[in-house]
Structures are given as structure tokens and as C-alpha cells.
C-alpha positions as CSV (number, residue, x, y, z in Angstrom):
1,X,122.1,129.8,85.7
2,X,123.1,126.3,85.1
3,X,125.7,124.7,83.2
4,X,122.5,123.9,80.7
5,X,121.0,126.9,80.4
6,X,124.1,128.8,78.9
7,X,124.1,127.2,75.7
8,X,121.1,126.6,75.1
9,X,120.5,130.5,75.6
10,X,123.7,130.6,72.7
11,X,121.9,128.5,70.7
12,X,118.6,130.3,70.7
13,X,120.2,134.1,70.4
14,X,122.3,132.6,66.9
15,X,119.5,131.8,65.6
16,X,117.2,134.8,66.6
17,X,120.4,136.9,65.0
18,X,120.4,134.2,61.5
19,X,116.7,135.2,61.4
20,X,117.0,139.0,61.6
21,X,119.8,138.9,59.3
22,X,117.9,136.8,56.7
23,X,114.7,139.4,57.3
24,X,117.1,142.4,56.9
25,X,119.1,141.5,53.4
């Protein structure tokens, strides 16, 4: 992985988790 890929891979997985979270309440 490169130094890029890391957080943009953070960045997508907070907002796939925001998303579930706002699905489940």
C-alpha cells in the first residue's frame, strides 16, 4: 500500500460506518 492509499481507505470506511449508523437509528 502506499502512503496515499491509507487514508483515503480511512476516509472511505468513516463514511461507509456514518452511513450504516444513519441507516440503523
Amino acid at each position: 500500500m502506499s502512503g496515499r492509499a491509507v487514508p483515503l481507505f480511512l476516509l472511505f470506511l468513516c463514511l461507509t460506518l456514518g452511513s450504516v449508523q444513519n441507516q440503523g437509528s
